[in-house]
mmCIF file of the N, C-alpha and C atoms, coordinates in Angstrom:
data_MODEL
# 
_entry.id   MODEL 
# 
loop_
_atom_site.group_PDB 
_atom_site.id 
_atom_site.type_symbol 
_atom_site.label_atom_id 
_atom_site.label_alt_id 
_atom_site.label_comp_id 
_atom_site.label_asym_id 
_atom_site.label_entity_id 
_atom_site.label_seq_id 
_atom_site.pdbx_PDB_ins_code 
_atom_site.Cartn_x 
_atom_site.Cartn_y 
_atom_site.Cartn_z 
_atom_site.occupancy 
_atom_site.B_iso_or_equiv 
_atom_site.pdbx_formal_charge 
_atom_site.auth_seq_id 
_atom_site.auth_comp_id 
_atom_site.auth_asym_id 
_atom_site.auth_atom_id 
_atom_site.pdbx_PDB_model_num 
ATOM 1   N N  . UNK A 1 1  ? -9.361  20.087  8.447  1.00 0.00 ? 1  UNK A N  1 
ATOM 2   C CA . UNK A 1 1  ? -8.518  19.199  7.663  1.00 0.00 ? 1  UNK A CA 1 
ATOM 3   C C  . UNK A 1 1  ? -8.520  17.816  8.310  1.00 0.00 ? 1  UNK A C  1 
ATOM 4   N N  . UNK A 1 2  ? -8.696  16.785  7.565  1.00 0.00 ? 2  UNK A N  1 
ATOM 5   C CA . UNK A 1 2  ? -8.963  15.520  7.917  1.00 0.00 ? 2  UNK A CA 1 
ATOM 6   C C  . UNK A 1 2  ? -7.746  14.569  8.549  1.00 0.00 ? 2  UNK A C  1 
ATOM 7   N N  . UNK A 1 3  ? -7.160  14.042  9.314  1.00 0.00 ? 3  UNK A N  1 
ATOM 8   C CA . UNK A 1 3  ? -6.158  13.312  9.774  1.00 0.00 ? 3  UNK A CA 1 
ATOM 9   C C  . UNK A 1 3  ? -5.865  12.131  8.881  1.00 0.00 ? 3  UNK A C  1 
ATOM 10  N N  . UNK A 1 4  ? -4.534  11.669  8.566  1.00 0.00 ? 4  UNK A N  1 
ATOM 11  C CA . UNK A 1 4  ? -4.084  10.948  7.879  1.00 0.00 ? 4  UNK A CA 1 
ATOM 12  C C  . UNK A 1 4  ? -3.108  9.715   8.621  1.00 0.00 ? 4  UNK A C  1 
ATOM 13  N N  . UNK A 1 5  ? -3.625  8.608   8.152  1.00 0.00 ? 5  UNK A N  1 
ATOM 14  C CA . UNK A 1 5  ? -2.248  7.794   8.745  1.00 0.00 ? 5  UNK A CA 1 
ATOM 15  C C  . UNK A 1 5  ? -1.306  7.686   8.002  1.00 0.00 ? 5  UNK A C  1 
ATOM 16  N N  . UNK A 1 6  ? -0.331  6.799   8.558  1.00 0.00 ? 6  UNK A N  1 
ATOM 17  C CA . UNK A 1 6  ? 0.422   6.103   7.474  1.00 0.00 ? 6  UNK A CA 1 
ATOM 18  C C  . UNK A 1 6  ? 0.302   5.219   5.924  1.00 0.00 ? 6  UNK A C  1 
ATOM 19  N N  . UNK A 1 7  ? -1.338  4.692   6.338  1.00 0.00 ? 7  UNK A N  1 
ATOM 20  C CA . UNK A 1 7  ? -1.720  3.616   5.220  1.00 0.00 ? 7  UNK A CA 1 
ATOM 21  C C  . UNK A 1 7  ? -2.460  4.748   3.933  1.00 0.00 ? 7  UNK A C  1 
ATOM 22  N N  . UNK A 1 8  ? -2.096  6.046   4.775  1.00 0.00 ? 8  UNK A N  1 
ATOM 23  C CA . UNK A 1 8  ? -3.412  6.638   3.178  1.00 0.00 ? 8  UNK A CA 1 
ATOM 24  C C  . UNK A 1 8  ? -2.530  6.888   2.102  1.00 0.00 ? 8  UNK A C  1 
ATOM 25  N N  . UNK A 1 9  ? -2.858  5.754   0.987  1.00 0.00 ? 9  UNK A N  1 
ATOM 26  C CA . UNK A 1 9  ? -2.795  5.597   -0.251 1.00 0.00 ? 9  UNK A CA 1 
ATOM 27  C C  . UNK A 1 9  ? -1.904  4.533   -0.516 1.00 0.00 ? 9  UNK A C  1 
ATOM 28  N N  . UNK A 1 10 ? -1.940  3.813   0.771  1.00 0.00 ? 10 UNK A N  1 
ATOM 29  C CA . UNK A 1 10 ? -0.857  2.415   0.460  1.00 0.00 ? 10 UNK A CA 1 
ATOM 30  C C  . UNK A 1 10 ? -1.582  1.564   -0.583 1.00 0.00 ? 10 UNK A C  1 
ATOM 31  N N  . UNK A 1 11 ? -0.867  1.208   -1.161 1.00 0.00 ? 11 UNK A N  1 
ATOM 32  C CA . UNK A 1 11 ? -1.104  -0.217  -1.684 1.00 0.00 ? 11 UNK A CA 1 
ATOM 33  C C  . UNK A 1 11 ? -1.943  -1.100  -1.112 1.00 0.00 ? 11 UNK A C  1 
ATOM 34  N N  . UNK A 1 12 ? -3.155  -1.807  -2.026 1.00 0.00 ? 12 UNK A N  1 
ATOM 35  C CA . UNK A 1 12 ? -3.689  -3.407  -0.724 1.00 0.00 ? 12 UNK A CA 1 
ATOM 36  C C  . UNK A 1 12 ? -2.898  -3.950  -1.359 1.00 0.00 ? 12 UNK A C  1 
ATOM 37  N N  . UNK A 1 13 ? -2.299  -4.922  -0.024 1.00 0.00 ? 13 UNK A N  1 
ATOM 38  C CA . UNK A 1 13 ? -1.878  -5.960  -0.450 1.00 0.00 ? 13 UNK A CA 1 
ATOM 39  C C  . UNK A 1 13 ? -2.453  -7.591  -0.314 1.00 0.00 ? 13 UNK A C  1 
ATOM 40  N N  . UNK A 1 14 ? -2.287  -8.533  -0.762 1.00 0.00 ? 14 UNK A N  1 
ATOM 41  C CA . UNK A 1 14 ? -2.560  -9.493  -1.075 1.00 0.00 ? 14 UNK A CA 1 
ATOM 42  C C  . UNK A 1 14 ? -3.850  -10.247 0.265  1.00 0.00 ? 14 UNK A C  1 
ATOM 43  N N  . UNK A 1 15 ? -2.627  -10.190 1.229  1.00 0.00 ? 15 UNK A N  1 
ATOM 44  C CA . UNK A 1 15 ? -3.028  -10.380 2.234  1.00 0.00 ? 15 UNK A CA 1 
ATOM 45  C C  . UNK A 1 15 ? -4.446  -9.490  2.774  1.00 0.00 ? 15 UNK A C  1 
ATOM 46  N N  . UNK A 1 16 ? -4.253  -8.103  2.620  1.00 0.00 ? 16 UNK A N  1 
ATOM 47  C CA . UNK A 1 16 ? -5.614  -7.042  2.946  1.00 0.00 ? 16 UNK A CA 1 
ATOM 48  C C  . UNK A 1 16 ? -6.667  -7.453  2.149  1.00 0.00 ? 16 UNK A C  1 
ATOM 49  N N  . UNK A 1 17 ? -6.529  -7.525  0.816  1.00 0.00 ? 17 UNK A N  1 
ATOM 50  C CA . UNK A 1 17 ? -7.747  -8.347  -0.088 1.00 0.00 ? 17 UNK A CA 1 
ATOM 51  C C  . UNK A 1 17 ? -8.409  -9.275  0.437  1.00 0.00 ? 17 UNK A C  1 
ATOM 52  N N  . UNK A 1 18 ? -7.614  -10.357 0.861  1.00 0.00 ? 18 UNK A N  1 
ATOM 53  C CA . UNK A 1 18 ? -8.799  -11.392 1.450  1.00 0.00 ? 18 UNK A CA 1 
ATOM 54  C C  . UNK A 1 18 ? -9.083  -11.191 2.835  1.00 0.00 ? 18 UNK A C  1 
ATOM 55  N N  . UNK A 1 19 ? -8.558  -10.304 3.254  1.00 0.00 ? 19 UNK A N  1 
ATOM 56  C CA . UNK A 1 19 ? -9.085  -10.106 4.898  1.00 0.00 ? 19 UNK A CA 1 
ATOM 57  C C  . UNK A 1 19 ? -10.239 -9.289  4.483  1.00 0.00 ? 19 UNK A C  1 
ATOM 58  N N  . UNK A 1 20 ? -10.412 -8.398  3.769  1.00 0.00 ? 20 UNK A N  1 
ATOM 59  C CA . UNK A 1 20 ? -11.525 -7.837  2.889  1.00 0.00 ? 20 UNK A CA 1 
ATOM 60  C C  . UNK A 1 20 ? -12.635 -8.623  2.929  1.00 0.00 ? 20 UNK A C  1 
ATOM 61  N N  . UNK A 1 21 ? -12.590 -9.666  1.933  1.00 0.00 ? 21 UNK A N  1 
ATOM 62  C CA . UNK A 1 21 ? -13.448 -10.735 1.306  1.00 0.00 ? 21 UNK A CA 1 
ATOM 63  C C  . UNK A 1 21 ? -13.621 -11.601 2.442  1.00 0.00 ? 21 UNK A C  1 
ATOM 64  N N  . UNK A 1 22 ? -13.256 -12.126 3.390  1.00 0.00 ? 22 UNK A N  1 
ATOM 65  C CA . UNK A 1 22 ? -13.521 -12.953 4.746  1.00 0.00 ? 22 UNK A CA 1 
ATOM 66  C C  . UNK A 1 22 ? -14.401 -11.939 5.685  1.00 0.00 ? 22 UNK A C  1 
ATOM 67  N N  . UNK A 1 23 ? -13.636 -10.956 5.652  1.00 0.00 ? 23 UNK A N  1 
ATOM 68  C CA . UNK A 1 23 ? -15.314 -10.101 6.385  1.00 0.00 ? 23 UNK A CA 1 
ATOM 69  C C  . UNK A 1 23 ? -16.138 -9.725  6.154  1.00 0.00 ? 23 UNK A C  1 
ATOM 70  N N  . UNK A 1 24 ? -15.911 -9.410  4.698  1.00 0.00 ? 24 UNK A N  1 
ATOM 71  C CA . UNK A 1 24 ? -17.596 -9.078  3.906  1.00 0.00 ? 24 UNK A CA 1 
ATOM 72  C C  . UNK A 1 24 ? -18.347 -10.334 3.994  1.00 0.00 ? 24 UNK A C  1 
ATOM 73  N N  . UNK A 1 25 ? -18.058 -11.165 3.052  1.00 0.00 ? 25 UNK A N  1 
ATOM 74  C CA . UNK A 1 25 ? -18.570 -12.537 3.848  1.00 0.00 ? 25 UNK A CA 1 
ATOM 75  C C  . UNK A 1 25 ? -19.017 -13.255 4.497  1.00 0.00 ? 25 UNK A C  1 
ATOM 76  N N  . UNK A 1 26 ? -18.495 -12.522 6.097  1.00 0.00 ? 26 UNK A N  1 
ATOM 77  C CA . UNK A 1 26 ? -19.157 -12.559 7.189  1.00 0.00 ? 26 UNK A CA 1 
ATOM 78  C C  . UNK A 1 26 ? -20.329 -11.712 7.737  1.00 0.00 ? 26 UNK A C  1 
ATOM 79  N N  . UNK A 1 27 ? -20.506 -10.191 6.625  1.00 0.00 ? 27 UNK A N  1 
ATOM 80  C CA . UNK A 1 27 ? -21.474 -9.593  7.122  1.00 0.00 ? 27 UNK A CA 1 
ATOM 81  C C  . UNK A 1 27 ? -20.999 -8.874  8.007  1.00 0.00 ? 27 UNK A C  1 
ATOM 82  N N  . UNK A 1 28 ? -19.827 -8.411  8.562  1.00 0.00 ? 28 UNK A N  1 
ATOM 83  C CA . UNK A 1 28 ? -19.174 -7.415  8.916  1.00 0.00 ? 28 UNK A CA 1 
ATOM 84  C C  . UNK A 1 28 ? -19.043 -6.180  8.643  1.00 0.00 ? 28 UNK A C  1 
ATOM 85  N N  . UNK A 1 29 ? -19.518 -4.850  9.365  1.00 0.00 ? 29 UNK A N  1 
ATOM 86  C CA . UNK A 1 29 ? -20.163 -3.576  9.524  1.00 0.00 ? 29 UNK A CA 1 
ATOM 87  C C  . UNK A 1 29 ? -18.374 -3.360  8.739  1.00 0.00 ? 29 UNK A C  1 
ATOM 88  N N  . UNK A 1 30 ? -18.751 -2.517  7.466  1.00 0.00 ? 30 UNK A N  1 
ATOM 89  C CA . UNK A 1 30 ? -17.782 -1.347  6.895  1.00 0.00 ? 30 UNK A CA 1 
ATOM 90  C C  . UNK A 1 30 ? -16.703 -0.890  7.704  1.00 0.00 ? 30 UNK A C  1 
ATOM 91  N N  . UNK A 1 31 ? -17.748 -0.158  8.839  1.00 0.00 ? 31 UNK A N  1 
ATOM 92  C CA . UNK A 1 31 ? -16.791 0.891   10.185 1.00 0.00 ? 31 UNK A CA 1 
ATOM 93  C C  . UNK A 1 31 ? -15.581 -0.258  10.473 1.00 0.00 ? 31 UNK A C  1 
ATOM 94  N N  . UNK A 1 32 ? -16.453 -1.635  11.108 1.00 0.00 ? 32 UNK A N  1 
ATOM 95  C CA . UNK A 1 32 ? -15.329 -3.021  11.355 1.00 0.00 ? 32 UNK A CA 1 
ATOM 96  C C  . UNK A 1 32 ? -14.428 -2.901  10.751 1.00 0.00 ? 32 UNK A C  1 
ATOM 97  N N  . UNK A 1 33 ? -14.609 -3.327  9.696  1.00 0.00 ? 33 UNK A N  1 
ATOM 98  C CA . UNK A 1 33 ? -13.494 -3.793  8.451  1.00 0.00 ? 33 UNK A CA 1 
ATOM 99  C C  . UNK A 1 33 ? -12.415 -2.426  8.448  1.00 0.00 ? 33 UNK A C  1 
ATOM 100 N N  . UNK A 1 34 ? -12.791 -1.269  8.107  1.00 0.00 ? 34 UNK A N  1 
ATOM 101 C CA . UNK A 1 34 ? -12.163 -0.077  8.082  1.00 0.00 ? 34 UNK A CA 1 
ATOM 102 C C  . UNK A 1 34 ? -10.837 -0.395  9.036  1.00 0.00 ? 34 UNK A C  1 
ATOM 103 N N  . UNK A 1 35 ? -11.331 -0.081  10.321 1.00 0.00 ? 35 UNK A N  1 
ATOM 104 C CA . UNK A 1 35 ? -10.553 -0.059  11.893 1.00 0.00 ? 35 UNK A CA 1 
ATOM 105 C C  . UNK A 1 35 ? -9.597  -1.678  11.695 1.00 0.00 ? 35 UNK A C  1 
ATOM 106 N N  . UNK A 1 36 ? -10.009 -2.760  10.921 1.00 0.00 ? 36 UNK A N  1 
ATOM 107 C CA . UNK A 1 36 ? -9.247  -3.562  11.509 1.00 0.00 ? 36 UNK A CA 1 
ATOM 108 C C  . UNK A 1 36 ? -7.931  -4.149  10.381 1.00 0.00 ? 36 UNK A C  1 
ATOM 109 N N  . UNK A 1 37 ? -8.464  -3.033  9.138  1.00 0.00 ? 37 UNK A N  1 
ATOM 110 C CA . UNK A 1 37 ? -7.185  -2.972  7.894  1.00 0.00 ? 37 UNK A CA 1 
ATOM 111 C C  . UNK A 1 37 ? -6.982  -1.886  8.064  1.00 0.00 ? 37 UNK A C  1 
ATOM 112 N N  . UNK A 1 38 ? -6.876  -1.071  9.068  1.00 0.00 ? 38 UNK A N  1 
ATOM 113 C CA . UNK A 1 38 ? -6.558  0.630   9.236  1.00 0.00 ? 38 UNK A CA 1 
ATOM 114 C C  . UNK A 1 38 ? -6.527  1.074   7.606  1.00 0.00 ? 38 UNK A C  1 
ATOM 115 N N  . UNK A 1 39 ? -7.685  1.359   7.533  1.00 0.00 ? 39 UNK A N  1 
ATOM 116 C CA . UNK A 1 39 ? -8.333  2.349   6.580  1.00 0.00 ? 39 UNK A CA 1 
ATOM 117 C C  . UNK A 1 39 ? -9.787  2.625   6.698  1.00 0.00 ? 39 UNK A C  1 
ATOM 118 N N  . UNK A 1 40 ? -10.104 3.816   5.710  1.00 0.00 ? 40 UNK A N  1 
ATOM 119 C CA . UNK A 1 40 ? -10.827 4.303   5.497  1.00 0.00 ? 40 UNK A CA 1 
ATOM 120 C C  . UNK A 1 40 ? -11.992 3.594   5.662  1.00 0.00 ? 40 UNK A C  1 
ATOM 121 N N  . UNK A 1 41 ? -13.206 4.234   5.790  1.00 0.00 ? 41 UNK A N  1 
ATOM 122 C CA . UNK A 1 41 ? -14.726 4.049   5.167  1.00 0.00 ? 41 UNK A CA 1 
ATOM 123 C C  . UNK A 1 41 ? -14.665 3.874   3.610  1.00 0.00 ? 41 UNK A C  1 
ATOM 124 N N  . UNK A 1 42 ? -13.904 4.889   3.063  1.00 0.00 ? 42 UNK A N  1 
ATOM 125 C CA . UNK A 1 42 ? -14.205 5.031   2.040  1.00 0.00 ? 42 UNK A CA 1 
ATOM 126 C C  . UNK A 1 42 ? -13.263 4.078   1.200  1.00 0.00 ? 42 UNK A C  1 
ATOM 127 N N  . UNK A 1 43 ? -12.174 3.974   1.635  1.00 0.00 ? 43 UNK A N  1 
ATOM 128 C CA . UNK A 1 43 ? -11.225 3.052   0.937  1.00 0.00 ? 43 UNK A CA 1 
ATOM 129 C C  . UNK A 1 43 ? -12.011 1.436   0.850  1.00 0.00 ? 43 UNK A C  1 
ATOM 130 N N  . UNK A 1 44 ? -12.162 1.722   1.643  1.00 0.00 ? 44 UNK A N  1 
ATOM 131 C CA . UNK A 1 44 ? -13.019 -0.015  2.094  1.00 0.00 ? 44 UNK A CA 1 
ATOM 132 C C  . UNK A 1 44 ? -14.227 -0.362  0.628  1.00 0.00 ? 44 UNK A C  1 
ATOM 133 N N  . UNK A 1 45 ? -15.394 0.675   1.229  1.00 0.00 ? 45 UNK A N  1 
ATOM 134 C CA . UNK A 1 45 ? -15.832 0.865   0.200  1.00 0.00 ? 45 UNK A CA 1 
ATOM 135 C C  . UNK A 1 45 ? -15.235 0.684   -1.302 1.00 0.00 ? 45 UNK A C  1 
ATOM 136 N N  . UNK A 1 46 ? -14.680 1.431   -1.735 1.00 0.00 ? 46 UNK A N  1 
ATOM 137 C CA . UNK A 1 46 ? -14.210 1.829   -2.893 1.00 0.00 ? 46 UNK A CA 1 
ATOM 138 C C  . UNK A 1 46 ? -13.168 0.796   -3.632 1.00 0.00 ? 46 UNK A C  1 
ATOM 139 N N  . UNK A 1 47 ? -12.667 -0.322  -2.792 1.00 0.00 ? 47 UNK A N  1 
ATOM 140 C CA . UNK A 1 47 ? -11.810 -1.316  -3.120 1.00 0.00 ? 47 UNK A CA 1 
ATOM 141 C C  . UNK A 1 47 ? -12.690 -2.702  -3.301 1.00 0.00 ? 47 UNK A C  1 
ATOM 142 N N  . UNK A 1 48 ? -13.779 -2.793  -2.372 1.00 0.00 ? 48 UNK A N  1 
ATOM 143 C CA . UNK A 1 48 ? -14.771 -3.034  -2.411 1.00 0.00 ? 48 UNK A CA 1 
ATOM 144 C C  . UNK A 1 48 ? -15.577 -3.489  -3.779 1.00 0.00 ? 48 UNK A C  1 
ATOM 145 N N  . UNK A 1 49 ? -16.300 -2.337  -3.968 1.00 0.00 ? 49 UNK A N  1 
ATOM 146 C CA . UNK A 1 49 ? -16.608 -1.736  -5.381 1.00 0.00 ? 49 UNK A CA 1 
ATOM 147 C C  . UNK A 1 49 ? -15.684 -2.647  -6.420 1.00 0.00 ? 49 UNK A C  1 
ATOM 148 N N  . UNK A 1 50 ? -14.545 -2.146  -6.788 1.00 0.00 ? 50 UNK A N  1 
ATOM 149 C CA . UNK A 1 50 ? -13.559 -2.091  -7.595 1.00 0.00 ? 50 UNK A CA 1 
ATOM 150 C C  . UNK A 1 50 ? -13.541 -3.667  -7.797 1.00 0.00 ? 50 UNK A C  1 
ATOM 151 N N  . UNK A 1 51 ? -13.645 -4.141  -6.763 1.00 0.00 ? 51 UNK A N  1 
ATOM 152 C CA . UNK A 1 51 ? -13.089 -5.943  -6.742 1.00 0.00 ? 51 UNK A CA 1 
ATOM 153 C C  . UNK A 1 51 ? -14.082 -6.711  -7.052 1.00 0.00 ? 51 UNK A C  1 
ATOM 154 N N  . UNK A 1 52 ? -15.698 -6.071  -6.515 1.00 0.00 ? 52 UNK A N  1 
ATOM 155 C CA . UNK A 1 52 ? -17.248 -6.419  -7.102 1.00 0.00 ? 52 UNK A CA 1 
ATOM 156 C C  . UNK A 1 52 ? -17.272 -7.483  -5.515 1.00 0.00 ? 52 UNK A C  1 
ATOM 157 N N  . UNK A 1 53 ? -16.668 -7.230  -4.448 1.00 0.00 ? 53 UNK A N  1 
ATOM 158 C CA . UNK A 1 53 ? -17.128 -7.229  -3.299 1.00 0.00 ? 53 UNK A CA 1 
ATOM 159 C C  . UNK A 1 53 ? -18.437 -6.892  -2.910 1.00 0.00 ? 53 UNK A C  1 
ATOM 160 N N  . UNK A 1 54 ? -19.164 -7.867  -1.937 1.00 0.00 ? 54 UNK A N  1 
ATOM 161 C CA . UNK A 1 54 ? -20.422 -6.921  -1.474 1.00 0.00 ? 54 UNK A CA 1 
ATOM 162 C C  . UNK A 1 54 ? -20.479 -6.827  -0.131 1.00 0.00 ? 54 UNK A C  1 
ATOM 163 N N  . UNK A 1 55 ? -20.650 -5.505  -0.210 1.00 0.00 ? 55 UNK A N  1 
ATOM 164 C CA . UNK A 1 55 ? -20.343 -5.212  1.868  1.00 0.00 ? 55 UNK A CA 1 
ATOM 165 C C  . UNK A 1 55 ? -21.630 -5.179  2.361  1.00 0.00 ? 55 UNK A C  1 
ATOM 166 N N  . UNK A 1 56 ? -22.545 -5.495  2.545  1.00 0.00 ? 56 UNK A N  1 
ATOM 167 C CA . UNK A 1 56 ? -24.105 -5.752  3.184  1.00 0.00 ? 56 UNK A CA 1 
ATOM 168 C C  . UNK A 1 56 ? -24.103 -6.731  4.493  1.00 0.00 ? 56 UNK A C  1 
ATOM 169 N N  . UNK A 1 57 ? -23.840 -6.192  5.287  1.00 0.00 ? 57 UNK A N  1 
ATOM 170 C CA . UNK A 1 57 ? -23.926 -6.023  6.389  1.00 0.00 ? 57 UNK A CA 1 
ATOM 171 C C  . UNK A 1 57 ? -24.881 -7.503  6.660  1.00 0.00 ? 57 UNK A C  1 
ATOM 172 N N  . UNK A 1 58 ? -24.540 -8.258  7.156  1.00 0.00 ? 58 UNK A N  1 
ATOM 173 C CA . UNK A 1 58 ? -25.812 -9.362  7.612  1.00 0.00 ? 58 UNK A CA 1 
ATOM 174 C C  . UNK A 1 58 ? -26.777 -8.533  8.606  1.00 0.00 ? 58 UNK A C  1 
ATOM 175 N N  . UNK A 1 59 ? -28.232 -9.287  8.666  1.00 0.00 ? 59 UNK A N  1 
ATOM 176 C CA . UNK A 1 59 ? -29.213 -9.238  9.160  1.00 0.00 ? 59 UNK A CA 1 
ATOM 177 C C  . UNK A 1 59 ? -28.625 -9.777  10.875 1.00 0.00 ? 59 UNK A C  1 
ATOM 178 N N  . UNK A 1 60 ? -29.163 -8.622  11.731 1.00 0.00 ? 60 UNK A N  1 
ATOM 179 C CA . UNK A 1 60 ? -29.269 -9.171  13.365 1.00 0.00 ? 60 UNK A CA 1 
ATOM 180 C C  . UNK A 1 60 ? -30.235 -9.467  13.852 1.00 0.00 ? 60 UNK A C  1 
ATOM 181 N N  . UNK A 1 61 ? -30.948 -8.790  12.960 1.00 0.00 ? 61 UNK A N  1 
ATOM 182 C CA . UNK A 1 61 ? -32.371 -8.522  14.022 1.00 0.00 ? 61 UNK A CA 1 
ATOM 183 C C  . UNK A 1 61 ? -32.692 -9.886  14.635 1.00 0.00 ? 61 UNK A C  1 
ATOM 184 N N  . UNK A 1 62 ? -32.899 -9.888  16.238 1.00 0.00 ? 62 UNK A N  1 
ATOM 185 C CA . UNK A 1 62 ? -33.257 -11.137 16.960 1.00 0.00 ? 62 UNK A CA 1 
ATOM 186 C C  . UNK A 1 62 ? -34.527 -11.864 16.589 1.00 0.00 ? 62 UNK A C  1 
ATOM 187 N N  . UNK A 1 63 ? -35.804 -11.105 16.139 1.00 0.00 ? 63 UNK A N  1 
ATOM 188 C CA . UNK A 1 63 ? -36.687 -11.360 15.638 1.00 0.00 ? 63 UNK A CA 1 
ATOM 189 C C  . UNK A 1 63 ? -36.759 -12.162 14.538 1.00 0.00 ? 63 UNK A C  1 
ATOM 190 N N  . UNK A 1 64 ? -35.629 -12.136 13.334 1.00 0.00 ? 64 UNK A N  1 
ATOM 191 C CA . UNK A 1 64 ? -35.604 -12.468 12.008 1.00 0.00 ? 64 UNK A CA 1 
ATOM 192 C C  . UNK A 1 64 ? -35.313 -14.609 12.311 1.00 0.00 ? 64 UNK A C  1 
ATOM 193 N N  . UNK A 1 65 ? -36.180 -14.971 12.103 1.00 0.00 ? 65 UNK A N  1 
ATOM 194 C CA . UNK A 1 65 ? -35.810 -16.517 12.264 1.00 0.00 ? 65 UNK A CA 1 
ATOM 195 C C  . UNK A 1 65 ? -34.377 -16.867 11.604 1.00 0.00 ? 65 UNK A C  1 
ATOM 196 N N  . UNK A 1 66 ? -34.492 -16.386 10.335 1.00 0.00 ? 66 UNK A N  1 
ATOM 197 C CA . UNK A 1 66 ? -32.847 -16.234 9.519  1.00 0.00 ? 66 UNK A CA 1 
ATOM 198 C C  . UNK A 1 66 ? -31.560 -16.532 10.121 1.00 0.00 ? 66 UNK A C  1 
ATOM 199 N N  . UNK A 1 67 ? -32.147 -15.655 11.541 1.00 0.00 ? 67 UNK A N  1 
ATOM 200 C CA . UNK A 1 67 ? -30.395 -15.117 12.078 1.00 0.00 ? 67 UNK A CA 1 
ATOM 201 C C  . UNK A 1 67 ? -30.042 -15.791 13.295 1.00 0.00 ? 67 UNK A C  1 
ATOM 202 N N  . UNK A 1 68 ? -31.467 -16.574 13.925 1.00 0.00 ? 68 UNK A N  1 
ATOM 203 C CA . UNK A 1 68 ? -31.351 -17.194 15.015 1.00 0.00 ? 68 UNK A CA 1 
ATOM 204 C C  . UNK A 1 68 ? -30.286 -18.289 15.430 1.00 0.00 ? 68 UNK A C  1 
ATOM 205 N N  . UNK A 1 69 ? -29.553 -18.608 14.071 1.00 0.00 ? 69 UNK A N  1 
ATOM 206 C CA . UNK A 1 69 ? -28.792 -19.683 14.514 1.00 0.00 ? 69 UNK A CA 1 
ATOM 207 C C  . UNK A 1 69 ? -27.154 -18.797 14.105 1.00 0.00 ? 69 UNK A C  1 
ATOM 208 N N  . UNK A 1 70 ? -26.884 -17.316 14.467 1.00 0.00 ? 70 UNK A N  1 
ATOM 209 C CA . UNK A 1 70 ? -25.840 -17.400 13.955 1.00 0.00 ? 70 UNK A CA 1 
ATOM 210 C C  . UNK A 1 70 ? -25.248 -16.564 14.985 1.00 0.00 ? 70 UNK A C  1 
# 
């Protein structure tokens, strides 16, 4: 049986939305975002989704000229 916090099935609120959208944005790993609005993978995801958020992860690779300046 899976562990539950306090936040499972809270409400987002206003404030969680754009902390959402400022880290997707940034290319900030899911797991991140999850741990730092204490929720889910899946909530993240799925609110995500819902809002037409895109969680894609920026490019690291040191190799990629792209990323060298970030």
């Amino acid at each position: 049986m899976a562990d539950y916090d306090r936040s499972t099935g809270a409400p987002w609120s206003a404030e969680d939305l754009e902390q959402l959208r400022i880290l997707a944005a940034e290319g900030t790993a899911t797991s991140v975002i999850a741990v730092q609005l204490n929720r889910s993978e899946e909530a993240i995801a799925h609110r995500a989704a819902q809002d037409g958020i895109n969680l894609t992860a920026a490019s690291h690779n040191p190799y990629d000229p792209d990323t060298l300046n970030r």
